[in-house]
C-alpha positions as CSV (number, residue, x, y, z in Angstrom):
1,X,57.7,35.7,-20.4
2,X,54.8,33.4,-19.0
3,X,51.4,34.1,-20.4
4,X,48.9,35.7,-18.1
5,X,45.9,33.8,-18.9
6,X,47.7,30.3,-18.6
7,X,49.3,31.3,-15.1
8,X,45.7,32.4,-14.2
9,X,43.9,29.3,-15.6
10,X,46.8,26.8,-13.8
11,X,46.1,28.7,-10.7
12,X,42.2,28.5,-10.8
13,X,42.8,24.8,-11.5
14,X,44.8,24.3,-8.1
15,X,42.1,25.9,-6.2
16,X,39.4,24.1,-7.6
17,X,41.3,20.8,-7.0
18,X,41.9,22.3,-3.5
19,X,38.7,23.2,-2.9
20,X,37.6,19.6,-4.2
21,X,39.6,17.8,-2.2
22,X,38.8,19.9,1.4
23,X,35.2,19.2,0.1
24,X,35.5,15.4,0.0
25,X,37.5,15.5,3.4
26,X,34.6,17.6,5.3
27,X,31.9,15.3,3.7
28,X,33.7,11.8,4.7
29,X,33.9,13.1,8.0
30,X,30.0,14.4,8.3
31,X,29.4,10.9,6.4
32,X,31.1,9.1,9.1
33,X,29.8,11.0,12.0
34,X,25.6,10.4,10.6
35,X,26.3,7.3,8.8
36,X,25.0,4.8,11.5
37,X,21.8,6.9,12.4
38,X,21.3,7.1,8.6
39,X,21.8,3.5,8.0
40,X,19.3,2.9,11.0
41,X,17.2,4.9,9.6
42,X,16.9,3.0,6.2
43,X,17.0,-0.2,7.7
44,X,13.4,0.7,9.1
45,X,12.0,2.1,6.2
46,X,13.4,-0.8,4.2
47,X,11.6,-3.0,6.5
48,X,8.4,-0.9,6.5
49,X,8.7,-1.5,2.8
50,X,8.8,-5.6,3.4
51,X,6.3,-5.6,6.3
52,X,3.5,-3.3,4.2
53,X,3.8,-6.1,0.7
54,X,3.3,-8.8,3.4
55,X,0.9,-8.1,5.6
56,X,-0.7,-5.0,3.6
57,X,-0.1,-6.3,-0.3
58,X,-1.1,-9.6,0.1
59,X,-3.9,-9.7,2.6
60,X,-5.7,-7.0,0.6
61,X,-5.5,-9.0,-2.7
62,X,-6.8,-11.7,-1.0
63,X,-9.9,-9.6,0.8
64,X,-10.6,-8.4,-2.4
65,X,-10.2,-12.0,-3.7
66,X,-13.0,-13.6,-1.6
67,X,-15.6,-11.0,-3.0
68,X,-15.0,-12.8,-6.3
69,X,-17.8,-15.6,-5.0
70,X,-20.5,-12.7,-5.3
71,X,-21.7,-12.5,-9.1
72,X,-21.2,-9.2,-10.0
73,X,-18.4,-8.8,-8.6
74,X,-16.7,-12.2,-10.4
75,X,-18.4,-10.9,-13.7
76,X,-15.9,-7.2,-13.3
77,X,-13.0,-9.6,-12.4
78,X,-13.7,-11.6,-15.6
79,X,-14.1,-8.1,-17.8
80,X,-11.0,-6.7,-16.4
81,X,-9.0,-10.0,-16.9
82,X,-9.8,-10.4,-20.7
83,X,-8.8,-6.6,-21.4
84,X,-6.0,-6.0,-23.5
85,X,-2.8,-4.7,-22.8
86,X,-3.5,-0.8,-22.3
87,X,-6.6,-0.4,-21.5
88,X,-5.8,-3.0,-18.7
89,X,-2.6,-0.7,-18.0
90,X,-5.2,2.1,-17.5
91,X,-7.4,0.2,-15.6
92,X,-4.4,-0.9,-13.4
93,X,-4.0,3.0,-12.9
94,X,-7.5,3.9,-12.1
95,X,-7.8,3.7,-8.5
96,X,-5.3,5.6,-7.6
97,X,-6.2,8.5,-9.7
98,X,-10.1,8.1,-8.1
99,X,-9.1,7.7,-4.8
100,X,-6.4,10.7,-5.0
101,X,-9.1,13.9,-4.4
102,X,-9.9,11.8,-1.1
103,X,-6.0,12.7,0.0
104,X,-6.4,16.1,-0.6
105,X,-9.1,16.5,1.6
106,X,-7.5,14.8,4.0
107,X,-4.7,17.6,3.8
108,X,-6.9,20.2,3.5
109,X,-8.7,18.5,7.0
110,X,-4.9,19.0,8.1
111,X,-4.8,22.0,7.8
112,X,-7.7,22.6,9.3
113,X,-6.4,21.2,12.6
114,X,-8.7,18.4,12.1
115,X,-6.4,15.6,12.3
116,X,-8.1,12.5,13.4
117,X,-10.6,13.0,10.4
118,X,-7.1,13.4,8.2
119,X,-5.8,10.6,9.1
120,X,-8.6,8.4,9.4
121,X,-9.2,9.5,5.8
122,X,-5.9,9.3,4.6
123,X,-5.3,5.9,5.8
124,X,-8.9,4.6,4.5
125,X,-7.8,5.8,0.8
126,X,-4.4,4.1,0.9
127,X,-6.2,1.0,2.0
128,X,-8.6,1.2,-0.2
129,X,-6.5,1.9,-3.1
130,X,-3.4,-0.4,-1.7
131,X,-5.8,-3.2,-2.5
132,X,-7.7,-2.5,-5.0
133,X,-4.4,-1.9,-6.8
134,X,-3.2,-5.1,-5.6
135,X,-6.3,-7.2,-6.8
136,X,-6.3,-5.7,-10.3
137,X,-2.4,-6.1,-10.9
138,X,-3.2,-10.1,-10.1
139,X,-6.1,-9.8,-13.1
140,X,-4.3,-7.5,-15.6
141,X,-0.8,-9.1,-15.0
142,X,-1.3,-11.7,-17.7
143,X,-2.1,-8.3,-20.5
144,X,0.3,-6.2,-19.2
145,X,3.3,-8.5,-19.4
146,X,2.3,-8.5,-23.2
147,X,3.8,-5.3,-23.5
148,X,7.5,-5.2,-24.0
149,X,8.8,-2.2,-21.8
150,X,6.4,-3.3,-18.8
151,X,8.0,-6.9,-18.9
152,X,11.2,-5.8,-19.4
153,X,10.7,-3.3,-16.7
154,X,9.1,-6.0,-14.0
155,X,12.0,-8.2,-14.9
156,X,14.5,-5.7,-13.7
157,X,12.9,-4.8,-10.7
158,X,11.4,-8.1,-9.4
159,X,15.3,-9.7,-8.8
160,X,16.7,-6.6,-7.5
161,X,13.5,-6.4,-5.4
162,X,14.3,-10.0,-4.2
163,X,17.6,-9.3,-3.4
164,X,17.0,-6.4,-1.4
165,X,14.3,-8.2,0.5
166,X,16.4,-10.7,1.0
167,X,18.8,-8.5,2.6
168,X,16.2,-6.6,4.7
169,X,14.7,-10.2,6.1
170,X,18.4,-10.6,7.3
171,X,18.1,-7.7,9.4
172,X,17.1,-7.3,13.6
173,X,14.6,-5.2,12.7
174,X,12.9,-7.7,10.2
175,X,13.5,-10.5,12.6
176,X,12.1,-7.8,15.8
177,X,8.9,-7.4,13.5
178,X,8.1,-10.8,12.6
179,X,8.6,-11.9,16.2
180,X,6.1,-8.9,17.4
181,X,3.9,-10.5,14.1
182,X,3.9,-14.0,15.3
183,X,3.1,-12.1,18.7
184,X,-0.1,-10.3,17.7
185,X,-1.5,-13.4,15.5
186,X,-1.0,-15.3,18.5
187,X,-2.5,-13.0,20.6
188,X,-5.7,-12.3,17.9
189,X,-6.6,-16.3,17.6
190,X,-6.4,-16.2,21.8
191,X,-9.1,-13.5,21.9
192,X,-10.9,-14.9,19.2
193,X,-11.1,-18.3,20.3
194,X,-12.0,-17.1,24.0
195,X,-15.1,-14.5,22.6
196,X,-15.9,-16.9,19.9
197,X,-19.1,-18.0,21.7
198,X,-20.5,-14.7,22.3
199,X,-19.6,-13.4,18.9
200,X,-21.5,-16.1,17.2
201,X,-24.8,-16.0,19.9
202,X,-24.7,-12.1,18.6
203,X,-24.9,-13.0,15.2
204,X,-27.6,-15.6,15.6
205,X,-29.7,-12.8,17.5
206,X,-28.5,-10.2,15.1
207,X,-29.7,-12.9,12.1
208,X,-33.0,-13.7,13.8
209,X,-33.8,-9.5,14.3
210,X,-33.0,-9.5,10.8
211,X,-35.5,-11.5,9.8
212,X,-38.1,-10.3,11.8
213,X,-37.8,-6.4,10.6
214,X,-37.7,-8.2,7.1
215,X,-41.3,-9.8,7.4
216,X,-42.6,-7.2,9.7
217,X,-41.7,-4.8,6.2
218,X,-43.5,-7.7,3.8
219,X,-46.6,-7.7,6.1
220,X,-46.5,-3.9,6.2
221,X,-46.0,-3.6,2.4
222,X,-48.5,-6.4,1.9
223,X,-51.4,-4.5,4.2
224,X,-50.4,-1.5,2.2
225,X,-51.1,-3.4,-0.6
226,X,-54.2,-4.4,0.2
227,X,-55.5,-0.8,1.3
228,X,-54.6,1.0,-1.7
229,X,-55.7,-1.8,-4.3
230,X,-58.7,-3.4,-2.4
């Protein structure tokens, strides 16, 4: 006589390898049906990814760079480079936790309906933080590869970075985006070049108003001067 509870069990096995199996059919075919928007879809993003390090990573660290040539400034750099390990890995976090209330009221502009102020705020704090993130990583690199788990860490993700940039700067729409690039810069020194003239006659008379409101103020402050004091 067969025993009830191992006929049951054998039988709730089949079905749950039935079941398993019509599962895995009806996802290969709704995989196969979505796969190339999908793909499409990650291909862009992927070379969002690429085209944001490049043209948003980079210049921004090198903005933030040429403000090194003012004292003050160079004299933070310096402080922040001679940290040590974690309070230069807190440092490395900081402007993105100070600059993270400024997102929130750009949602709560959203929801408000106000959207050009949202996103006119939201995309000043991602600059803004995008590279002042990007500056201090270049100044606290040195202290933070001193700690074992970061370097290991960057050292796994930097190749498989590489390789998947690599693969993404294989693709049409990496190729479409550095063409439209090439395009724009073009474009830019074109416009430049041609208003170039004008530009700089504006700041000459811009400089020169400059200097008269400044000496208009010293002769004001100066006959102030003499009023009060005799």
């Amino acid at each position: 006589m067969k025993d009830p509870d191992r006929s049951f069990a054998a039988r709730l096995w089949r079905l749950t390898v039935t079941v398993l199996w019509a599962a895995r059919a009806v996802l290969s075919v709704l995989w196969s049906i979505v796969r190339a928007p999908v793909m499409f879809v990650l291909n862009i993003l992927a070379a969002l990814i690429v085209l944001f390090e490049e043209w948003g990573w980079r210049p921004l660290s090198e903005l933030l760079a040429w403000f090194a040539k003012f004292r003050p400034w160079a004299a933070v750099e310096r402080w922040i480079a001679r940290l040590p390990p974690y309070p230069a890995l807190l440092v490395f976090a900081l402007p993105t936790a100070l600059l993270m209330p400024l997102k929130f009221v750009a949602m709560w502009l959203l929801a408000n309906g106000k959207l050009a102020a949202a996103t006119g705020l939201f995309v000043g704090a991602k600059i803004a933080s995008t590279a002042l993130v990007a500056r201090i990583f270049m100044l606290t690199k040195p202290a933070l590869m001193r700690l074992e788990w970061f370097a290991r860490t960057y050292g796994w993700f930097i190749p498989w970075k590489d390789h998947l940039f690599a693969l993404i700067r294989a693709s049409w729409v990496w190729r479409y985006g550095r063409m439209v690039k090439t395009r724009v810069t073009r474009d830019v020194k074109q416009a430049y070049a041609l208003w170039r003239p004008t530009l700089q006659g504006a700041g000459a008379r811009l400089g020169t108003l400059l200097r008269e409101m400044r000496e208009h103020v010293f002769a004001w402050g100066r006959a102030l001067k003499a009023r009060l004091f005799g």
